[in-house]
KEVEXBA-62871 format. One record per residue: chain; residue in three letters; x, y, z of N, C-alpha, C in turn. Coordinates in steps of 0.02 Angstrom, whole numbers, plus 50000, padded with zeros to 5 digits. Example, Ala and Ser with C-alpha at 12.3 -4.5 7.8 and 13.67 -1.06 7.14 Angstrom:
2
<r kollum="A" mikol="ALA" n_east="50660" n_north="49716" n_up="50390" ca_east="50615" ca_north="49775" ca_up="50390" c_east="50660" c_north="49835" c_up="50390"/>
<r kollum="A" mikol="SER" n_east="50642" n_north="49888" n_up="50354" ca_east="50684" ca_north="49947" ca_up="50357" c_east="50645" c_north="50002" c_up="50394"/>
***
This chain:
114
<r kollum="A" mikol="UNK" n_east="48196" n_north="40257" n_up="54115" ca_east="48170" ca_north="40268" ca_up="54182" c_east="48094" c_north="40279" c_up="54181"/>
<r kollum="A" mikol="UNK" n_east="48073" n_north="40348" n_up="54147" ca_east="47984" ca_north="40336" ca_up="54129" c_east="47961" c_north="40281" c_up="54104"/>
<r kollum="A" mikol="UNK" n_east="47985" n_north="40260" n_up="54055" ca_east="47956" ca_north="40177" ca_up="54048" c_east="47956" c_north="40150" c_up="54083"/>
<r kollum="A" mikol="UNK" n_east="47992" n_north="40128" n_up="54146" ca_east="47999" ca_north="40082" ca_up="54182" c_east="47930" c_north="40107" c_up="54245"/>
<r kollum="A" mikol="UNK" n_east="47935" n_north="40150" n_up="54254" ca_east="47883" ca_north="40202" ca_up="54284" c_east="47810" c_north="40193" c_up="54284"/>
<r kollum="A" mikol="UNK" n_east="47809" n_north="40190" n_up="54210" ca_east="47744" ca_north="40203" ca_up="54172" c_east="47714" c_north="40138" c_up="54162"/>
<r kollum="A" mikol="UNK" n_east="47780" n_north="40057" n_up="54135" ca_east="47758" ca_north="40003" ca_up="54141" c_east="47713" c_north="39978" c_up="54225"/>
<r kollum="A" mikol="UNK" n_east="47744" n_north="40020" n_up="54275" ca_east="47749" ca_north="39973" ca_up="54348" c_east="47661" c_north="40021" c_up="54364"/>
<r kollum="A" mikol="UNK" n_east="47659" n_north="40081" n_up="54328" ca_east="47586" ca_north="40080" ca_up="54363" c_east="47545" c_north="40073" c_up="54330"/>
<r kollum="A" mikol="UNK" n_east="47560" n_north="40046" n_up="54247" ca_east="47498" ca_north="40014" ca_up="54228" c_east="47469" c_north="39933" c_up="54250"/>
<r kollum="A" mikol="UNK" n_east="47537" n_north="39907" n_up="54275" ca_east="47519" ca_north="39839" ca_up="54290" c_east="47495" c_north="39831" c_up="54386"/>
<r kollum="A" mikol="UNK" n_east="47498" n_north="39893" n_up="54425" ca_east="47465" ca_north="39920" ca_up="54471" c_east="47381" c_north="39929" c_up="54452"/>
<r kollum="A" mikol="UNK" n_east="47360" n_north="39963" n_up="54386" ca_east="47307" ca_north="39956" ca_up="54374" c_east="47265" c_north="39894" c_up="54375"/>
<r kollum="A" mikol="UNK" n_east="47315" n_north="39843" n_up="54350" ca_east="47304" ca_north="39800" ca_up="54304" c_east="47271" c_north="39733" c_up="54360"/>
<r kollum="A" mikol="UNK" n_east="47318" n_north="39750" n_up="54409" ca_east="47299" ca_north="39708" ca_up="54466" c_east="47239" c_north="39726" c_up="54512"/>
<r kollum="A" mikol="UNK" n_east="47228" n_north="39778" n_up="54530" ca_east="47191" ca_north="39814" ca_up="54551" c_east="47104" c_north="39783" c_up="54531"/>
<r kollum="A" mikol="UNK" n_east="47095" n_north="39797" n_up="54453" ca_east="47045" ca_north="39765" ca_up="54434" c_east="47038" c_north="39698" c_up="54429"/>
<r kollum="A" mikol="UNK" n_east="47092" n_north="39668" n_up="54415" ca_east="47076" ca_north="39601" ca_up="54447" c_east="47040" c_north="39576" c_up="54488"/>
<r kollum="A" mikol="UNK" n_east="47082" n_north="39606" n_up="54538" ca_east="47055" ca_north="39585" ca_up="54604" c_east="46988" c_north="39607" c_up="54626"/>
<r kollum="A" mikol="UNK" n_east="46958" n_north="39683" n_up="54596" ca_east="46907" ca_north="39684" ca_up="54600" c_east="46853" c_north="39654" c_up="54570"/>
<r kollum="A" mikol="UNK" n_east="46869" n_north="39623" n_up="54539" ca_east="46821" ca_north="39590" ca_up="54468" c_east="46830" c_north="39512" c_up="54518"/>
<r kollum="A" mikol="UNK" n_east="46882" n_north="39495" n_up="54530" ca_east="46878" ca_north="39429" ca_up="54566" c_east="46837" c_north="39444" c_up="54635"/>
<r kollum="A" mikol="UNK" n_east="46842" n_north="39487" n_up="54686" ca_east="46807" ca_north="39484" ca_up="54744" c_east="46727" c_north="39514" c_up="54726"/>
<r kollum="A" mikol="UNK" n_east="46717" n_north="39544" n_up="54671" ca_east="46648" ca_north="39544" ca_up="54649" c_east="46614" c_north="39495" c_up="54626"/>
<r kollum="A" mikol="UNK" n_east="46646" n_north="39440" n_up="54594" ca_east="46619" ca_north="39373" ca_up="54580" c_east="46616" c_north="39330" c_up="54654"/>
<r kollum="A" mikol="UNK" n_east="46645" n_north="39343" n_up="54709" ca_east="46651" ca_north="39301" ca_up="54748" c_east="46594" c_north="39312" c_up="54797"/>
<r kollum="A" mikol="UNK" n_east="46590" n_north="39394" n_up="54797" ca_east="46529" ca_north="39407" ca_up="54836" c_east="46441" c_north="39376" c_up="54785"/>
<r kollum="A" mikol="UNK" n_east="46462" n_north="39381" n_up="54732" ca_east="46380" ca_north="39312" ca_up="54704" c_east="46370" c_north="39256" c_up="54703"/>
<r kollum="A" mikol="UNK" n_east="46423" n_north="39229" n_up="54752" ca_east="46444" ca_north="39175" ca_up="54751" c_east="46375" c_north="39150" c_up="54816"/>
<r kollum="A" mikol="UNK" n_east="46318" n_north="39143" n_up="54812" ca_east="46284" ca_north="39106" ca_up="54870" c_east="46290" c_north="39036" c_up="54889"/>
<r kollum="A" mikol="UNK" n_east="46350" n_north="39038" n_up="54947" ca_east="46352" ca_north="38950" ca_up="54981" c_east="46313" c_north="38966" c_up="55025"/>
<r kollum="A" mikol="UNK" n_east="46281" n_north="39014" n_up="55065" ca_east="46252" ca_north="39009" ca_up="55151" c_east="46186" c_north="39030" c_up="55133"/>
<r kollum="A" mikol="UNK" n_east="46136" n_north="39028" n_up="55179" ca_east="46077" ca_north="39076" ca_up="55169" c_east="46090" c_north="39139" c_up="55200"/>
<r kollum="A" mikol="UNK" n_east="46052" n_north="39180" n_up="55180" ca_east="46075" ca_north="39260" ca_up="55190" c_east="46006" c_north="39271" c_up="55258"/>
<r kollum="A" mikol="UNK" n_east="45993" n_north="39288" n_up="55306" ca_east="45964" ca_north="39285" ca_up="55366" c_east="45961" c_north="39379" c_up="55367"/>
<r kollum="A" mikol="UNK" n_east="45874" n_north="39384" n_up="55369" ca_east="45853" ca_north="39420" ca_up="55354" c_east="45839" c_north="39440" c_up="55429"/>
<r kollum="A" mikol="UNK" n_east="45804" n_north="39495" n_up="55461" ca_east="45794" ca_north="39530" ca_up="55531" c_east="45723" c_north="39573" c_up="55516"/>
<r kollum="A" mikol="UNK" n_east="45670" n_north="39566" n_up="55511" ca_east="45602" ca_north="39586" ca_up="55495" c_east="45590" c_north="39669" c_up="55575"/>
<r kollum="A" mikol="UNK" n_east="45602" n_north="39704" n_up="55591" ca_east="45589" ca_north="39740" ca_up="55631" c_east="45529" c_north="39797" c_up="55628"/>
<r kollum="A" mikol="UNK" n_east="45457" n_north="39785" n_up="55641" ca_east="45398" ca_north="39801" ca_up="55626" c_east="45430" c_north="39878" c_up="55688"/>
<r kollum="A" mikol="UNK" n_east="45399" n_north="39925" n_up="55644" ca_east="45380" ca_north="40012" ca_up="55680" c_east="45326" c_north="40042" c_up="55686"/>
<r kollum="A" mikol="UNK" n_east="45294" n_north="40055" n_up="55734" ca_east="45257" ca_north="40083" ca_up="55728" c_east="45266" c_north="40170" c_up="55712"/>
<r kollum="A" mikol="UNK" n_east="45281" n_north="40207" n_up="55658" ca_east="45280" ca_north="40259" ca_up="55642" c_east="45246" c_north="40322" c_up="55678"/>
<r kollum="A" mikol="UNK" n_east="45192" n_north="40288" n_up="55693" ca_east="45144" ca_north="40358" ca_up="55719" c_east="45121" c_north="40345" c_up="55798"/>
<r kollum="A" mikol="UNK" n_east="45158" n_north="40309" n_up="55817" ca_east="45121" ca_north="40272" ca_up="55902" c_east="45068" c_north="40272" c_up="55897"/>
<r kollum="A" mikol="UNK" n_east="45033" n_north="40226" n_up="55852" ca_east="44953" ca_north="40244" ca_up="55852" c_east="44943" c_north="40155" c_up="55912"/>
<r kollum="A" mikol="UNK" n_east="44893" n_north="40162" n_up="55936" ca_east="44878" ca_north="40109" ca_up="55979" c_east="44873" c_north="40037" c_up="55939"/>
<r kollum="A" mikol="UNK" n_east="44804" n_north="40060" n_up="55896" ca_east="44793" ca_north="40015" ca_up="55850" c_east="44850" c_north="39982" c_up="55802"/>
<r kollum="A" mikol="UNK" n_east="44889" n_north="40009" n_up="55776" ca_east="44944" ca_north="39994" ca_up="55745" c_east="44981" c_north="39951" c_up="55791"/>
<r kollum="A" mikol="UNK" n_east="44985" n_north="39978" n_up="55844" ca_east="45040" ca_north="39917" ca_up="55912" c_east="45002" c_north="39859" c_up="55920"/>
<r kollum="A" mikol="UNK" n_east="44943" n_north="39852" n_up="55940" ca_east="44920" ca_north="39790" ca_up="55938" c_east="44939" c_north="39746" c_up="55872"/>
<r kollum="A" mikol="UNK" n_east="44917" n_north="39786" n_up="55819" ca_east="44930" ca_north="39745" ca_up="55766" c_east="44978" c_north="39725" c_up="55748"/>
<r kollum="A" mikol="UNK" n_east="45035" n_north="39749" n_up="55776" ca_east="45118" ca_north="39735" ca_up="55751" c_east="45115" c_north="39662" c_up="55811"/>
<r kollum="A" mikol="UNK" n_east="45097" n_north="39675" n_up="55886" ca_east="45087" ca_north="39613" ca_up="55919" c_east="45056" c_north="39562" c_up="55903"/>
<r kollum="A" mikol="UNK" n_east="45031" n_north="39554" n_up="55851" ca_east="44986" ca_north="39477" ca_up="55826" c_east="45026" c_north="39464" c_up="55764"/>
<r kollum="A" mikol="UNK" n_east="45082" n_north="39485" n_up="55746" ca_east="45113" ca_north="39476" ca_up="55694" c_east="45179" c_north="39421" c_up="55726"/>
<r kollum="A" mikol="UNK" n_east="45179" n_north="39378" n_up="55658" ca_east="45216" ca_north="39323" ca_up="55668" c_east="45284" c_north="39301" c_up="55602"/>
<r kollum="A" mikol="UNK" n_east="45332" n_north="39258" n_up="55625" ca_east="45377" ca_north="39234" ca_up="55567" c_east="45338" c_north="39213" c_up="55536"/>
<r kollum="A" mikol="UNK" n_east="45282" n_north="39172" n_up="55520" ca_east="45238" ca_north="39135" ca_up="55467" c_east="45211" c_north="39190" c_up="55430"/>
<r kollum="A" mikol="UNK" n_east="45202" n_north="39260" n_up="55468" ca_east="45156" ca_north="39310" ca_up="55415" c_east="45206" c_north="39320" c_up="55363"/>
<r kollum="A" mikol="UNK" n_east="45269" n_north="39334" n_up="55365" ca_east="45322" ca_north="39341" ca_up="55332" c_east="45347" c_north="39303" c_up="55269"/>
<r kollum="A" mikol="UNK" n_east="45323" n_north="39210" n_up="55264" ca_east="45361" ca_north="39157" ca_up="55248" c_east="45325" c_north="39157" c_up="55197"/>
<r kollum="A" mikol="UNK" n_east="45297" n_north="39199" n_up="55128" ca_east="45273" ca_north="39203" ca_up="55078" c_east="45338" c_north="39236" c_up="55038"/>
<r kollum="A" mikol="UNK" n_east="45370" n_north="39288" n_up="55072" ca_east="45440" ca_north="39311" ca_up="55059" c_east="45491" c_north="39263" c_up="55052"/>
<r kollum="A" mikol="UNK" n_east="45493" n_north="39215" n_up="55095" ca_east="45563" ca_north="39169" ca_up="55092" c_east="45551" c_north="39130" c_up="55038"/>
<r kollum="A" mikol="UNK" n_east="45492" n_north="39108" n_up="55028" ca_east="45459" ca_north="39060" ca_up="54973" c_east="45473" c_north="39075" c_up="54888"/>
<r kollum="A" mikol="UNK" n_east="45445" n_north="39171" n_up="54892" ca_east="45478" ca_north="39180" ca_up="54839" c_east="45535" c_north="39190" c_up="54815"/>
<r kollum="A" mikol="UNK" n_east="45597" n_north="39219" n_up="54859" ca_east="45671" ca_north="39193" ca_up="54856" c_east="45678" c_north="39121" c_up="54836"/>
<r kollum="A" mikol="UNK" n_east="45657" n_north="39074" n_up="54857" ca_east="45645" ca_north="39020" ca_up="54864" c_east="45646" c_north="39013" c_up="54789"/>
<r kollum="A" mikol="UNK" n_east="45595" n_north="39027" n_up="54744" ca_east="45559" ca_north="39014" ca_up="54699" c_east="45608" c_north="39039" c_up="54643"/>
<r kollum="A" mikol="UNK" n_east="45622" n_north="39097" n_up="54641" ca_east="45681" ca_north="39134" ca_up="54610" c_east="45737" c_north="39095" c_up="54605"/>
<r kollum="A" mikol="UNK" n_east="45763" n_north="39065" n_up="54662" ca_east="45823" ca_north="39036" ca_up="54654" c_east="45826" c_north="38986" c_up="54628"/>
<r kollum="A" mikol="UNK" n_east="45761" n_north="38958" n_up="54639" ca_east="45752" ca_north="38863" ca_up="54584" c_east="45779" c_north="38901" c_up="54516"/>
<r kollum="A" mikol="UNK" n_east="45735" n_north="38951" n_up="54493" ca_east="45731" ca_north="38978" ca_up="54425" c_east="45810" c_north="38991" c_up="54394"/>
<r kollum="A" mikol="UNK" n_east="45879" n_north="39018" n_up="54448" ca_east="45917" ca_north="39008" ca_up="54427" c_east="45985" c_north="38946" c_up="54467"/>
<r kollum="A" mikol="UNK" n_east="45940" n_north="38898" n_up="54449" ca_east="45980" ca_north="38859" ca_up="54492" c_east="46038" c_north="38844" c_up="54555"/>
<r kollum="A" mikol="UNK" n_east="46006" n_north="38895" n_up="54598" ca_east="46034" ca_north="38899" ca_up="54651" c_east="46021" c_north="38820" c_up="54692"/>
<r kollum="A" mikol="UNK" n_east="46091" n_north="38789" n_up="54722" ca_east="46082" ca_north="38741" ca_up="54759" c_east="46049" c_north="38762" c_up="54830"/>
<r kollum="A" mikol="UNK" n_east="46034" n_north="38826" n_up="54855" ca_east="46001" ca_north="38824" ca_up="54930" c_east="45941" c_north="38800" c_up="54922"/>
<r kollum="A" mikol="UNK" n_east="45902" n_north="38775" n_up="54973" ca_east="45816" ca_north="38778" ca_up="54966" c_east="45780" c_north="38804" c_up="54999"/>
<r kollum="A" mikol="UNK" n_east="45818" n_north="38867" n_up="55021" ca_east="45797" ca_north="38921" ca_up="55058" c_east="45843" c_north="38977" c_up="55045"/>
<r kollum="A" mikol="UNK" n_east="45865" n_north="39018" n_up="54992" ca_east="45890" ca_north="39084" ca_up="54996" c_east="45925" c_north="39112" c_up="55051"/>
<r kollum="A" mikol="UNK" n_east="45826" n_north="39142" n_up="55091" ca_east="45860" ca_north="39199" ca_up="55116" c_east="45809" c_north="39160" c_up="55179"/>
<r kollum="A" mikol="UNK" n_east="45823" n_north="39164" n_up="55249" ca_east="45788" ca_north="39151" ca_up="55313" c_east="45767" c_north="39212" c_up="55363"/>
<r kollum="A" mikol="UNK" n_east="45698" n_north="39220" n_up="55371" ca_east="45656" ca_north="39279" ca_up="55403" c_east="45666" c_north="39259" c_up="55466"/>
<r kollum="A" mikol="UNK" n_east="45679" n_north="39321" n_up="55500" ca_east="45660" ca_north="39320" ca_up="55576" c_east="45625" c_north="39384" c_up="55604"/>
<r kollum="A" mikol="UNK" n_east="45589" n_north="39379" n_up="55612" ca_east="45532" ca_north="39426" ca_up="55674" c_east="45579" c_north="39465" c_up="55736"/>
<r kollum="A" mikol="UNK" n_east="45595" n_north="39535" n_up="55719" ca_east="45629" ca_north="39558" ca_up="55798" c_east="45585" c_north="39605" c_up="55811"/>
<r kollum="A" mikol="UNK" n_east="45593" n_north="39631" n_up="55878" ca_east="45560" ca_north="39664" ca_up="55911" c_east="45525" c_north="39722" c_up="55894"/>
<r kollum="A" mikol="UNK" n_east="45483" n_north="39751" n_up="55916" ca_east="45439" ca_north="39802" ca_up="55873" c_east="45468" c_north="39868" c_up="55900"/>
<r kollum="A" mikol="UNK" n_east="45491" n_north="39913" n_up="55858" ca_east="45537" ca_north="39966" ca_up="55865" c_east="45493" c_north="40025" c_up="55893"/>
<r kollum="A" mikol="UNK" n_east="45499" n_north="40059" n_up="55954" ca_east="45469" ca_north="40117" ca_up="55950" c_east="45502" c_north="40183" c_up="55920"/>
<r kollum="A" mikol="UNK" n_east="45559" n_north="40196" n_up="55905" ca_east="45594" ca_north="40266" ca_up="55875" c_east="45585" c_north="40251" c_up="55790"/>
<r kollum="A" mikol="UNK" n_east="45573" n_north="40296" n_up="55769" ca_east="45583" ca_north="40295" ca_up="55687" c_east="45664" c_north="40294" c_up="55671"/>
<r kollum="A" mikol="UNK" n_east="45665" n_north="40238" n_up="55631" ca_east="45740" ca_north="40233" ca_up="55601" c_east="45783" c_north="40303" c_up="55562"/>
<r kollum="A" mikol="UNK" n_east="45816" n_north="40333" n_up="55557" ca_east="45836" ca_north="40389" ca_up="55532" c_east="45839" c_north="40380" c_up="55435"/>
<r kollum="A" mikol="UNK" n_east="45806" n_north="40458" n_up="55414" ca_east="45803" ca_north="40434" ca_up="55359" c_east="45868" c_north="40427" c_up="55318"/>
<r kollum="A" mikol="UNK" n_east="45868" n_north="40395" n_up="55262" ca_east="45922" ca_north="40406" ca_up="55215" c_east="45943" c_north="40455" c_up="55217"/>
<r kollum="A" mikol="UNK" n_east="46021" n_north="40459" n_up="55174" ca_east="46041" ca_north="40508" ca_up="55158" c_east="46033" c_north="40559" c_up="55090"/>
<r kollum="A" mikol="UNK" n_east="46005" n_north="40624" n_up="55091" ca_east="45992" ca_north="40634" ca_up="55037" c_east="46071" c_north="40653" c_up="54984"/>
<r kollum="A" mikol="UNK" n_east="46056" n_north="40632" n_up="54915" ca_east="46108" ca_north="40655" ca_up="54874" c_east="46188" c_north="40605" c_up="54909"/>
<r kollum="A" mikol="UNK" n_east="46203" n_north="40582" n_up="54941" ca_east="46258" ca_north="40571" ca_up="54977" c_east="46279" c_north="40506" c_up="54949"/>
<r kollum="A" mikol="UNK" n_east="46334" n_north="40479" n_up="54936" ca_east="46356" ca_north="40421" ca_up="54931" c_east="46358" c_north="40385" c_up="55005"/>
<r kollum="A" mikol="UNK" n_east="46395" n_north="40308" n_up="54989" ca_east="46448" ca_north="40289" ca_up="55062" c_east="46478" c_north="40320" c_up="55073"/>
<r kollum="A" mikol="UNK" n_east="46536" n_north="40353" n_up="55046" ca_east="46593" ca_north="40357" ca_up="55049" c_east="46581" c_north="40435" c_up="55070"/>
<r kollum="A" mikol="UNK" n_east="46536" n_north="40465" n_up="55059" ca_east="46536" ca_north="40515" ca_up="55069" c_east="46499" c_north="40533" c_up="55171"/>
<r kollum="A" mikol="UNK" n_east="46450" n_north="40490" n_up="55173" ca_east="46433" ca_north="40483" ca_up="55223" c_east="46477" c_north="40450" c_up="55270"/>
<r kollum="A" mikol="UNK" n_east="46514" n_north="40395" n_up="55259" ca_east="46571" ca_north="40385" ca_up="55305" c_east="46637" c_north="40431" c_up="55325"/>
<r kollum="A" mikol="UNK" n_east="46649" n_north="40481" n_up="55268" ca_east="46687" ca_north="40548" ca_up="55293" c_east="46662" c_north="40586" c_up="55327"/>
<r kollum="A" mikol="UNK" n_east="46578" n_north="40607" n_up="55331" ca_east="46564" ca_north="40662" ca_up="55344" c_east="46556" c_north="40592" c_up="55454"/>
<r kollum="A" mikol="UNK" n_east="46552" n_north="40571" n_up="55447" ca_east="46542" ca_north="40527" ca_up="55520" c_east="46628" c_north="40537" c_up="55532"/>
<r kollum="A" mikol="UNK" n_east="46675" n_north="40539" n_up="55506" ca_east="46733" ca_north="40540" ca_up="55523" c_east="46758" c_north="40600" c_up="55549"/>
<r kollum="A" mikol="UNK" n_east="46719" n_north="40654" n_up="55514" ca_east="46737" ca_north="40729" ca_up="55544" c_east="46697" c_north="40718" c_up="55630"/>
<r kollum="A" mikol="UNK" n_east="46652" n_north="40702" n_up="55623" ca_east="46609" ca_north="40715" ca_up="55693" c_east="46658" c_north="40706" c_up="55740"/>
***
């Protein structure tokens, strides 16, 4: 009976990593380009800073896609574009900072109590 026990949750293990080891290879798997969201802040509402986030463009950006770009020749990636930039709107609230010390998993419980 323990053997039989002991066989059924090692091969519970057994599958387990599999499958993780298989859906971890699948997520490096790049067929699409990965589409990036550029969202300029102005941190301090300074005036000068707002203008300057307003003369900013997708082209200021496309030195970034280039070097993805460049990287991926290096390991023979079939895209010829990685990753694709886009310019969104210029944020006035500061994004909230990280979490200190905290995992995911830990931060998605502590949002679950709320």
């Amino acid at each position: 009976m323990w053997r039989k026990l002991r066989i059924t949750v090692l091969l519970l293990i057994l599958v387990t990593v599999v499958q993780q080891t298989w859906l971890d290879k699948a997520d490096l798997a790049w067929k699409h380009n990965f589409y990036v969201a550029v969202y300029p802040v102005n941190a301090d509402a300074n005036p000068n800073v707002s203008e300057y986030l307003h003369t900013l463009t997708r082209d200021d950006f496309e030195p970034i896609a280039e070097y993805f770009a460049a990287e991926g020749a290096q390991y023979h990636l079939d895209l010829r574009r990685p990753i694709e930039l886009e310019l969104g709107a210029e944020l006035h609230e500061i994004p909230p900072a990280p979490p200190m010390g905290g995992s995911i998993f830990k931060q998605y419980y502590l949002e679950l109590k709320v």
